[in-house]
C-alpha positions, -999 to +999 in steps of 0.1 A: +490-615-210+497-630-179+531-637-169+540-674-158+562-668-126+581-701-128+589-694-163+602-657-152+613-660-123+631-697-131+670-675-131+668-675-096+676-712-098+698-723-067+684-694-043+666-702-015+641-677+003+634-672+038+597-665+060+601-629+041+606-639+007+640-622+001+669-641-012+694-662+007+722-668-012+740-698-008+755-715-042+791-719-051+811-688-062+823-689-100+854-677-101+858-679-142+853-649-163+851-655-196+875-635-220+862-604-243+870-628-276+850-656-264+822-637-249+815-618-281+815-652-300+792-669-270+766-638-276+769-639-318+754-668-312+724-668-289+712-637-308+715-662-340+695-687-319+669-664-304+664-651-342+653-691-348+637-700-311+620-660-307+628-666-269+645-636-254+675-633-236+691-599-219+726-583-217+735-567-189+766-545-190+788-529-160+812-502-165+829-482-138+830-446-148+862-442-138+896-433-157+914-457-129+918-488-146+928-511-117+900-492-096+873-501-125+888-538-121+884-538-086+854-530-090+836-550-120+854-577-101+836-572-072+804-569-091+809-603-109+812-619-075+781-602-070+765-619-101+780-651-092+759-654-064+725-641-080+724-656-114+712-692-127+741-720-132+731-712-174+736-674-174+773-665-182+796-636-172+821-627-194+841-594-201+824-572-226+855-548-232+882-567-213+895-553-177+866-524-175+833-534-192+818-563-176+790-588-195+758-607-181+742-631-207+708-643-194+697-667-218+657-677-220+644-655-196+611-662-204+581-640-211+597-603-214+570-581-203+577-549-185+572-560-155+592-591-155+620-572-169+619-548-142+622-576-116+653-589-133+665-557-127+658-546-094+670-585-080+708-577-104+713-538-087+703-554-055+730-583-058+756-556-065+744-529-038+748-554-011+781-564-022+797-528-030+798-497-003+773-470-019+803-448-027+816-475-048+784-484-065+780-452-076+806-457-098+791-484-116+769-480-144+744-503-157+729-512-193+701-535-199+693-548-234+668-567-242+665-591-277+648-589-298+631-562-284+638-537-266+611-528-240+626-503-218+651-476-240+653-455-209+682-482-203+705-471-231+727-439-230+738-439-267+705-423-282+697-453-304+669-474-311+683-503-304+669-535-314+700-558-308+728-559-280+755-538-297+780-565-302+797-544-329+804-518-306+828-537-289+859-513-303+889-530-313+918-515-335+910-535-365+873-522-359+884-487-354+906-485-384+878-504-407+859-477-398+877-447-400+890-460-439+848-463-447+843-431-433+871-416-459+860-431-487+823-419-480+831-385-473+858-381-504+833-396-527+808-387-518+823-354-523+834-357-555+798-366-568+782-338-562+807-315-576+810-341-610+770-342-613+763-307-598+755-296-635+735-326-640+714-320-607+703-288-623+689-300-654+669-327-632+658-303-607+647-282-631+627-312-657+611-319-618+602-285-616+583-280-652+568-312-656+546-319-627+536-299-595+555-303-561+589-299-548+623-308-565+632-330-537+614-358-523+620-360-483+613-391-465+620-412-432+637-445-437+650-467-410+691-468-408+717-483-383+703-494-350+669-486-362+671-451-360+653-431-386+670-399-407+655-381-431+659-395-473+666-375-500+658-384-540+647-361-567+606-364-567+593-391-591+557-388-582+532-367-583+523-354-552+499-365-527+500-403-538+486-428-509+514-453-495+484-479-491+496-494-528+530-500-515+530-511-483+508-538-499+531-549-526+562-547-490+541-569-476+535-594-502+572-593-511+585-598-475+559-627-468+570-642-502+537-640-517+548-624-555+562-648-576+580-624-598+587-591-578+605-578-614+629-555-590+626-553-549+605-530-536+594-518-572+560-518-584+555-524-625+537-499-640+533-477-607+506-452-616+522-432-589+553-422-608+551-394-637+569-392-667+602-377-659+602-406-627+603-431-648+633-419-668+654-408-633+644-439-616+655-464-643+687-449-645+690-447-607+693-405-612+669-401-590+688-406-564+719-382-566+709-358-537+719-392-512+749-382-517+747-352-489+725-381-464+765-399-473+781-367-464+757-366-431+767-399-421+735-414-424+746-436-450+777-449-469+784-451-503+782-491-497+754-507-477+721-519-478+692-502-490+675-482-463+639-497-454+607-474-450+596-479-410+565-502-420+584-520-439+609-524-410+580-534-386+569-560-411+607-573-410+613-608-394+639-605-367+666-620-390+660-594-412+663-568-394+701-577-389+705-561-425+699-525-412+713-530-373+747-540-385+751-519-413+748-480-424+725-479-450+740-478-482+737-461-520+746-490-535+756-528-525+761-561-531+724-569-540+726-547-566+750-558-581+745-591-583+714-595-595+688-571-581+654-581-602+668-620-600+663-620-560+635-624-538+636-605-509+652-634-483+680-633-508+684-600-507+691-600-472+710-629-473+734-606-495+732-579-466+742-602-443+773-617-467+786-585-474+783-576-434+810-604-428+831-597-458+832-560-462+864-543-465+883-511-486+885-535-517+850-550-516+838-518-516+856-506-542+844-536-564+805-533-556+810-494-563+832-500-597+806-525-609+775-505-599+775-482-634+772-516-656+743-529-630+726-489-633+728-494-672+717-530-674+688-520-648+699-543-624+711-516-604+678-495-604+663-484-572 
């Protein structure tokens, strides 16, 4: 698809160019940086508008990689006045992590192919190399994210797919210490399941074992925090060698809002697929007693939303996909607890997204004290 250069090229507002066709710079200077507080709030919501609008916007990100912290001012300082002088009237600067992480949000920058995203980029490091001695700019380092998509990864250093701007990453001492309690209570319950259900694991494994052929353990990718995939244990509940084709169908439907009774998300009634035994493990939720070690691996936490397969991911809205970029991926949560077979699959989201906002130690501890009576009222069956 072609680019239209007056769309991309339109945050150049307010530079004129010379015979050559390279930038002459002459706009007033803004002097304002927006605070860490504020500029978190001002990028919550463009990512909520761009979710609505589907036009992309980028965040760029200057650190110095320095332990110095008035040299790192000096010199994201320095940068700013850099951006100041490059950037449309619209874009905003604001600090990112306040005094050493700088922020440039570039709202509708138009058609975000490769190559337009590249320019962007060269015409920003440009800006800054002129302004900085090359000793200094060393120093700096640069991130660009893209939303919603993310079209070159070569950008990030944190060895994530990353689909949205990592606002949550921002790492304050409430943040820090929310996380740290989480982690606890994964790792200490998560503990104390497997040794209170070891016994029980061996009957199952072995009633896998006699009744159908295949492995105890059923291993598959599903799609966690940021997007990236880890592998998904459950004790096996169908026989082997099953085609996915009948349930990426029924995701589909379901996501699209085609099935006016989905009896249970993601859950096909009467799934040929499943054998005897399945039935049984899944409809008491036993089935899935080995997540308990992906808890213990940190690629999930005892509360969270479900983890999706990757097509169903790719079938995902980009609203939805806030569900899993937020959050770890979760055993149980507040959609299954509330009503699981009552919701259609926007709702179930919707729930995602509430318990994003309000999680805490307590909440936790409610959604996992009143997932036994959800399991054994088969609301709670996955």
């Amino acid at each position: 698809m072609a680019t239209d250069k007056s769309d991309l090229l339109d945050w150049t507002d307010g530079i004129s160019y010379d015979s050559q066709s390279e930038p002459i710079f002459d706009v007033q200077l803004r002097t304002v940086v927006i605070p860490q507080s504020s500029f978190i709030q001002l990028l919550r919501l463009e990512r909520r508008r761009t979710e609505r609008s589907g036009r992309s916007f980028m965040l760029v990100l200057i650190r110095c990689d320095q332990f110095d912290i008035k040299l790192s001012q000096l010199l994201t300082k320095r940068a700013m006045k850099a951006l100041s002088k490059s950037t449309r009237e619209t874009d905003l600067i604001g600090w990112y992590e306040q005094g050493t992480t700088l922020g440039l949000l570039m709202t509708e920058i138009g058609d975000p192919t490769a190559v337009a995203i590249s320019i962007i980029k060269q015409k920003i490091l440009l800006a800054i190399q002129q302004e900085l001695p090359a000793d200094e700019f060393r120093r700096l380092s640069f991130q660009f994210r893209l939303f919603p998509q993310e079209i070159d990864k070569s950008s990030s250093n944190d060895g994530n797919h990353i689909h949205y701007p990592d606002i949550v990453g921002v790492r304050t001492p409430r943040y820090t210490y929310r996380r740290f309690v989480k982690r606890a209570m994964d790792i200490i319950g998560s503990l104390l399941a497997i040794i209170i259900t070891l016994p029980l694991c061996i009957i199952i494994a072995i009633a896998v074992k006699l009744t159908s052929r295949g492995p105890v353990l059923f291993c598959q990718k599903r799609v966690g925090r940021y997007g990236k995939e880890f592998n998904f244990y459950k004790f096996r509940t169908m026989y082997t060698g099953n085609d996915s084709h009948i349930h990426e169908e029924y995701v589909k439907s379901l996501i699209e809002g085609k099935l006016a009774d989905s009896n249970g998300v993601f859950k096909i009634v009467n799934d040929p697929r499943i054998t005897h035994i399945g039935r049984l493990l899944r409809k008491s939720s036993l089935d899935e007693l080995p997540q308990f070690f992906n808890v213990l691996k940190n690629d999930m936490s005892l509360v969270g939303p479900r983890p999706p397969l990757p097509y169903e991911f790719e079938r995902y809205q980009t609203w939805h996909k806030r569900r899993v970029q937020e959050l770890k991926p979760g055993l149980t949560g507040l959609w299954q607890v509330e009503g699981r077979s009552r919701t259609t699959f926007d709702e179930m989201v919707r729930m995602d997204l509430r318990y994003a906002i309000e999680q805490s130690f307590w909440f936790d501890l409610i959604i996992l004290l009143q997932t036994p009576s959800a399991i054994l009222s088969g609301r709670g069956a996955c």
